[in-house]
C-alpha positions in Angstrom: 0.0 0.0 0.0 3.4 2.4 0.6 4.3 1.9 -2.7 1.2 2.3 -4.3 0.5 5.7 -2.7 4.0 6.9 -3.0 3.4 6.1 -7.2 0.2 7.5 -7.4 1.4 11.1 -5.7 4.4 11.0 -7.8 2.0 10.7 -11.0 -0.4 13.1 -9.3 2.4 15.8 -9.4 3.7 15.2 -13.2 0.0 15.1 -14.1 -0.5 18.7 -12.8 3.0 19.6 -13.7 2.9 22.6 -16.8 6.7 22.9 -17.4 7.9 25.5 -15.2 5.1 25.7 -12.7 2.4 23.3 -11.2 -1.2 23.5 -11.4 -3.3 22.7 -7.7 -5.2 20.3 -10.0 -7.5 20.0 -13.3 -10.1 22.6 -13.8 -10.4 24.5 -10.2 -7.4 26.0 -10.2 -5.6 26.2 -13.6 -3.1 29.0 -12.5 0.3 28.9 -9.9 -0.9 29.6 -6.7 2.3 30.7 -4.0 2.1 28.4 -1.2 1.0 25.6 -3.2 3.8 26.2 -5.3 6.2 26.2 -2.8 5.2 23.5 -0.6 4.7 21.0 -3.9 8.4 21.8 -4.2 8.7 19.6 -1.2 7.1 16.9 -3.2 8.7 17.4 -6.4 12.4 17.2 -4.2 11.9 13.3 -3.6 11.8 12.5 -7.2 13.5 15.5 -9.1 15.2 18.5 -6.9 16.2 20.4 -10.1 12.5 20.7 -11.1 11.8 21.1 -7.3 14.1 24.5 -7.4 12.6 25.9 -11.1 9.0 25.1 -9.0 10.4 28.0 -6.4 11.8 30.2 -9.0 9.4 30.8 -11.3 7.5 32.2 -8.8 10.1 34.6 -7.6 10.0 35.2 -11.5 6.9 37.4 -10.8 8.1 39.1 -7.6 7.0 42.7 -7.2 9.8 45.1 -7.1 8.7 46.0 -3.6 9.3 42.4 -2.7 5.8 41.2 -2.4 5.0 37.6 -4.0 1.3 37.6 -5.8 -0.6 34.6 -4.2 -1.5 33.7 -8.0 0.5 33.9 -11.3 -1.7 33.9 -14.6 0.6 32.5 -16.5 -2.1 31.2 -19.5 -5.6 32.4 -19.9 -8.4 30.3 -19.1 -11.8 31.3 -18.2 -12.8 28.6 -15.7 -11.8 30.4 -12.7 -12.6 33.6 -11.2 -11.6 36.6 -10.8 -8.8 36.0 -13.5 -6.6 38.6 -14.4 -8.7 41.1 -15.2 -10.3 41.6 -12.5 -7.1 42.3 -10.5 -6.2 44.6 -12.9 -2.6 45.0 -11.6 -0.8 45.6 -14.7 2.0 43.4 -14.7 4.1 42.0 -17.6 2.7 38.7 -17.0 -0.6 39.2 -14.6 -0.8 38.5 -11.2 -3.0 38.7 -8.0 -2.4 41.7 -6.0 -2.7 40.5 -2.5 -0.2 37.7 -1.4 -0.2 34.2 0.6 1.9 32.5 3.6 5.6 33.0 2.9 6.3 29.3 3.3 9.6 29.8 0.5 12.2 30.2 3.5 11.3 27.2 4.8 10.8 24.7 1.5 13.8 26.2 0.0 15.9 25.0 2.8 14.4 21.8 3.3 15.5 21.3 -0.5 19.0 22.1 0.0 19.6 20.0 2.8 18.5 17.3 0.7 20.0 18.4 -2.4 23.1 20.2 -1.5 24.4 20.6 -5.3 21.7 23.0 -6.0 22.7 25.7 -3.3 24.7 27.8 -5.7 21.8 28.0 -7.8 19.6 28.8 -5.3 21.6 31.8 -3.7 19.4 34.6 -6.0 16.7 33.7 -3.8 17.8 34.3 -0.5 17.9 37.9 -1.1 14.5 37.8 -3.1 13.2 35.8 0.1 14.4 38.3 2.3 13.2 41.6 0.3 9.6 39.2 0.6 10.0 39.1 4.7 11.0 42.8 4.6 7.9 43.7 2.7 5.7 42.1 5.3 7.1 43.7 7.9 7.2 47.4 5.9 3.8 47.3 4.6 1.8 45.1 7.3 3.0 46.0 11.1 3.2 50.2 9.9 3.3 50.5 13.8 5.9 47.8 14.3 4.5 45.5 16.4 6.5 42.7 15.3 3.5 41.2 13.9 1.9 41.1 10.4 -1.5 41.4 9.4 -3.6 40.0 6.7 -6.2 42.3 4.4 -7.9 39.8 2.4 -9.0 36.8 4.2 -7.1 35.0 0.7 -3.9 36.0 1.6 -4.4 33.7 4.9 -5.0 30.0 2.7 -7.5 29.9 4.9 -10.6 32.0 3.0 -13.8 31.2 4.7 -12.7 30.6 8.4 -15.1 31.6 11.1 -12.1 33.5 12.7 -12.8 36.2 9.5 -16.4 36.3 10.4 -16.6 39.4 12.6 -13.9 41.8 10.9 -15.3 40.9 7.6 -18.5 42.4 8.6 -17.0 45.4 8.6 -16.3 44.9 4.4 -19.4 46.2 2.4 -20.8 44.3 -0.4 -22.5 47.6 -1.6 -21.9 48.5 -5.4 -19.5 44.9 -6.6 -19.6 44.9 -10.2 -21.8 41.6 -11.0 -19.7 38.7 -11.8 -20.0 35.0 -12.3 -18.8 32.6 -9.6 -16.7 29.4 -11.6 -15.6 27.5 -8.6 -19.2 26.1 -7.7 -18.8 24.8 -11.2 -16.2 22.4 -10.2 -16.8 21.8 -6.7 -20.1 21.2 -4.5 -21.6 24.8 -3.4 -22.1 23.1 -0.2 -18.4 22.8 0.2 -17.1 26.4 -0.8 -17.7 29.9 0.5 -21.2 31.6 0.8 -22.3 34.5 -1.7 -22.0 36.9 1.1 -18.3 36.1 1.8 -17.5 36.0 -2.0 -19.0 39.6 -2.2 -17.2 40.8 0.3 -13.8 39.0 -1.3 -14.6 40.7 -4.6 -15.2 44.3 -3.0 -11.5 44.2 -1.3 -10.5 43.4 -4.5 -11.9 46.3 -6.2 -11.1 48.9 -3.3 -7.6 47.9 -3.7 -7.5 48.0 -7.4 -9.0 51.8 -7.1 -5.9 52.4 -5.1 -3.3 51.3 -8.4 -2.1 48.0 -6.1 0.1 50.8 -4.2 0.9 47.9 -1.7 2.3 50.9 1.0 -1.6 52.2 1.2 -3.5 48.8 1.4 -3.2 48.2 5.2 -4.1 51.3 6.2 -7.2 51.3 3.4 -8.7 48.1 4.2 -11.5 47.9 6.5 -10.3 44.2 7.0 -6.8 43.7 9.2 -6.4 41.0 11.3 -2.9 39.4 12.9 -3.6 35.7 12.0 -0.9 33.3 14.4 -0.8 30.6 11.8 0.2 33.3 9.2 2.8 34.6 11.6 4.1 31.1 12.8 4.7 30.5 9.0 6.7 33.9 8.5 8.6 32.9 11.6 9.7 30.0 10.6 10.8 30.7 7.3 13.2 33.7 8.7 14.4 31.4 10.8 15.0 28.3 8.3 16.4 31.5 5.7 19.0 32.4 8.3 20.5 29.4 8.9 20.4 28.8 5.0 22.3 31.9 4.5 24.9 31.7 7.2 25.8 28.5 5.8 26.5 30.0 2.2 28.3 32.7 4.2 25.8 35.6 3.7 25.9 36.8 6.9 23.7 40.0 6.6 21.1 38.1 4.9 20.7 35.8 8.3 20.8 38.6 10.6 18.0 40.2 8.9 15.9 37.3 9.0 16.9 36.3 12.4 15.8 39.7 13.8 12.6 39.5 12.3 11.8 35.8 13.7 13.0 37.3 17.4 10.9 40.0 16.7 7.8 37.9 16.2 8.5 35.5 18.4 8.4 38.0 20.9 5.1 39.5 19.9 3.1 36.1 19.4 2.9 35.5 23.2 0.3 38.3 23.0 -2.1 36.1 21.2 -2.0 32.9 23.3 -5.2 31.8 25.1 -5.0 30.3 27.8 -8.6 29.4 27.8 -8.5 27.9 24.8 -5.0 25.9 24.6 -3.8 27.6 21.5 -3.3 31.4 19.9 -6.7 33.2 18.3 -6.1 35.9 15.9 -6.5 39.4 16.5 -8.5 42.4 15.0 -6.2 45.0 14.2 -9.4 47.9 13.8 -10.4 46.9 17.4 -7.4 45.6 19.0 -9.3 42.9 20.7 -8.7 38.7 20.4 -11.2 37.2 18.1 -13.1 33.7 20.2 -12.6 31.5 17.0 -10.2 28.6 18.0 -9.0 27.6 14.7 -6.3 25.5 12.9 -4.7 29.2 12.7 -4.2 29.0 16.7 -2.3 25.7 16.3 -0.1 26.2 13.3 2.3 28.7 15.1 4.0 25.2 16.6 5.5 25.4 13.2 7.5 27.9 14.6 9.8 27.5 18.1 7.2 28.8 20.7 7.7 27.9 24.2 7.6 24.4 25.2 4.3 24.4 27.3 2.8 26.0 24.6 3.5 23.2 22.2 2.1 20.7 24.5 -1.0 22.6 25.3 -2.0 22.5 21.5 -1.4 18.9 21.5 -3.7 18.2 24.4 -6.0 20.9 22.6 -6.0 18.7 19.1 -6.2 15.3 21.0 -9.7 17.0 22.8 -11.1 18.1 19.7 -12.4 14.1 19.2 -12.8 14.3 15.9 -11.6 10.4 14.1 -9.4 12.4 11.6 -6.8 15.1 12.7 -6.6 18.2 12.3 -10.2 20.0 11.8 -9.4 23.9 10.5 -12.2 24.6 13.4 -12.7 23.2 17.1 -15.6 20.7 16.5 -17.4 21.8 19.7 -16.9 25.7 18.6 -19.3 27.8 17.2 -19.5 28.1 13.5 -18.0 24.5 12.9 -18.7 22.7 9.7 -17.5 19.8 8.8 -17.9 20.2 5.1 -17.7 23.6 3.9 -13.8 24.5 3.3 -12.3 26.0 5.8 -14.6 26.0 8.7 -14.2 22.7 9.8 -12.2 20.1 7.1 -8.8 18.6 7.8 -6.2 19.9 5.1 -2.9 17.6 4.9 -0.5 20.8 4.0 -1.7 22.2 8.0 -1.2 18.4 9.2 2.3 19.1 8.0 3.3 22.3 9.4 1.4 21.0 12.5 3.1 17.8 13.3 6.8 18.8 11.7 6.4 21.9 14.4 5.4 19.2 17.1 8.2 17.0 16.3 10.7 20.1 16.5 8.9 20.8 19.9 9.4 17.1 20.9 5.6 16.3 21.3 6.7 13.3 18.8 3.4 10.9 19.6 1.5 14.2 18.6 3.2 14.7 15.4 2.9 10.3 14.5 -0.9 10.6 15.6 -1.4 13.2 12.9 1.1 11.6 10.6 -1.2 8.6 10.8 -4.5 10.2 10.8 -3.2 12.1 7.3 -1.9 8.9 5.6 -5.5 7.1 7.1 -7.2 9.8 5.2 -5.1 9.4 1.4 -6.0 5.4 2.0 -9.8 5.8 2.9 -10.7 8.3 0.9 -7.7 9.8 -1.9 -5.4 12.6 -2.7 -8.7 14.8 -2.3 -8.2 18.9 -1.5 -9.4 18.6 1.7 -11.4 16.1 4.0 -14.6 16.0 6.7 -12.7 14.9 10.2 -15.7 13.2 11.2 -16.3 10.7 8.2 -13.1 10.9 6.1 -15.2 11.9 3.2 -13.1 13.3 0.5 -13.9 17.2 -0.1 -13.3 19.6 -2.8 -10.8 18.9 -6.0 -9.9 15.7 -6.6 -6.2 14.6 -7.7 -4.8 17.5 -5.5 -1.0 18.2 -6.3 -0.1 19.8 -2.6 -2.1 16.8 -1.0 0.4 14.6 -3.3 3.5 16.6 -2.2 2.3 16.0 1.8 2.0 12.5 1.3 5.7 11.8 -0.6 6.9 13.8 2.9 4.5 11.7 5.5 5.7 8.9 3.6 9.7 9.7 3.5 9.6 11.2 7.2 6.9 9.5 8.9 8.2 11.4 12.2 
């Protein structure tokens, strides 16, 4: 059965492959998406490293000279998913998004030069593109230098519908959206994806950013949606941290010391959002400065990064009393605003397994990180290399033939922790 699932992801990930970039999968999402990209990287490194790297730099290719990575790159025109370029509207040689996703490069890059060394030379352009990415973050989304960064567009998080967005995105008008044609409930169950209202409310960030000429300085401050999302942060974290100790061992030092001030920085910072309450971080609402009740697979990824010890254990005890037969649901069963179903409001995604149980293992909660490791590989054998999954029932959820569940498995299966 090993061998059989280690095949099939390998051929999931050629399948989806376009040359240069990778496709999520067939039909939904027919464009390079950023952290898909870079975390099917990790996937593509067990088979071929050197397509692995090309995966990471043809994104970087469409870096913004203010060092912002677009969370999708165009790179062919195709109808079947919306909004396509022109909605965006952000005039680029070859068009892009204009809002971004979790800067998970940092870390993938180094995890696919410790495993294939010969490709560091080639890979040192990016370590300056990577940091220019961090620095953006840091310039454009904590103006008041907090140490953390916030989201404006519940996209940029990977995690679009979660109940944690549900009271700042109130605060986001659906008043006046141009009328537009929804195409991912034409490839997915409506039951499964986003409500009208939040899709509204998506599209009118959208266009009150593109009124503003994608002048990245000004979005923060123009968006009546802000909110300092833990998982996001972990992520960023970590990926200063990996970056650092990527750089000071091809001896740029100022590079590392960039990124290591950053992570410090953060790290720092993040104790603000733990709960004690709830055994893991909750975002916060920038506009009102308060802690937003939503517990949330965004409280338990910042284990990716090295919080302190009792923390780590705390989330573990806090997954293991969520009950749910697979691990990890994106929302606390017995919260409010749970659903099992309906993308991220309640479904287990493999790419959060990941983060999760590599962090716990780092963390030394090492039964935590094989129950999840187990739970994920029970789901690919029950059910397929699906987008997502319910927790309670193992149903497969979303796209089928996923290329970043494929890349999760190929690392669950190599490094079953």
């Amino acid at each position: 059965m090993t061998d059989a699932l280690h095949t099939t992801a390998i051929n999931i990930l050629k399948t989806n492959d376009r040359g240069s970039y990778t496709v999520p999968t067939e039909g939904l999402y027919p464009f390079q998406w950023n952290w898909d990209s870079c975390l099917t990287a990790l996937g593509q490194r067990h088979f071929d490293p050197d397509r692995a790297l090309t995966e990471i730099e043809t994104l970087f290719q469409h870096q913004w000279p203010c060092g912002m990575v677009p969370h999708i790159v165009f790179h062919e025109q195709d109808d079947g998913y919306f909004p396509g370029p022109e909605v965006w509207g952000c005039r680029r040689p070859i068009p892009t998004s204009g809002i971004t996703q979790p800067p998970v490069a940092g870390f993938a890059l180094r995890r696919l030069l410790d495993s294939a060394p010969d490709l560091r030379d080639r890979a040192r352009p990016l370590l300056e593109k990577i940091t220019a990415w961090h620095r953006w973050f840091h310039a454009t989304r904590d103006p008041q230098g907090t140490g953390l960064v916030a989201i404006i567009h519940p996209w940029e998080s990977g995690r679009d519908n979660a109940v944690d967005w549900d009271l700042p995105f109130e605060r986001v008008p659906t008043d006046g959206v141009t009328p537009y044609t929804r195409r991912d409930t034409q490839h997915a169950d409506p039951a499964h994806r986003p409500t009208q209202d939040q899709y509204d409310r998506y599209i009118w960030l959208v266009e009150r950013f593109r009124s503003l000429g994608w002048q990245t300085d000004r979005l923060h401050d123009a968006s009546p949606f802000q909110v300092v999302d833990p998982g996001f942060n972990g992520i960023l974290i970590r990926a200063c941290l990996d970056l650092a100790d990527l750089a000071e061992d091809l001896g740029e030092i100022a590079i590392a010391g960039e990124n290591r001030m950053l992570a410090q920085r953060g790290l720092a910072a993040l104790t603000a959002l733990w709960s004690d309450a709830h055994g893991q971080y909750l975002c916060l609402d920038r506009h009102s400065q308060t802690l937003i009740d939503s517990p949330s697979s965004g409280g338990l990824l910042p284990v990716f990064a090295p919080i302190p010890a009792e923390h780590a254990a705390r989330i573990a005890a806090t997954i293991d009393a969520h009950g749910t037969r697979y691990r990890v649901a994106s929302h606390a069963p017995q919260a409010p605003g749970f659903d099992s179903v309906r993308y991220w409001r309640g479904p287990v995604w493999l790419v959060v397994n990941y983060m999760i149980a590599d962090g716990m293992r780092h963390a030394g909660q090492t039964e935590a990180a094989q129950r999840i490791t187990s739970a994920s590989l029970d789901l690919i054998r029950d059910s397929g290399f699906a987008e997502y999954y319910d927790p309670l029932t193992g149903t497969g959820l979303g796209g089928k033939q996923f290329t970043w569940t494929a890349a999760m498995v190929l690392e669950f299966l190599t490094d079953p922790g």
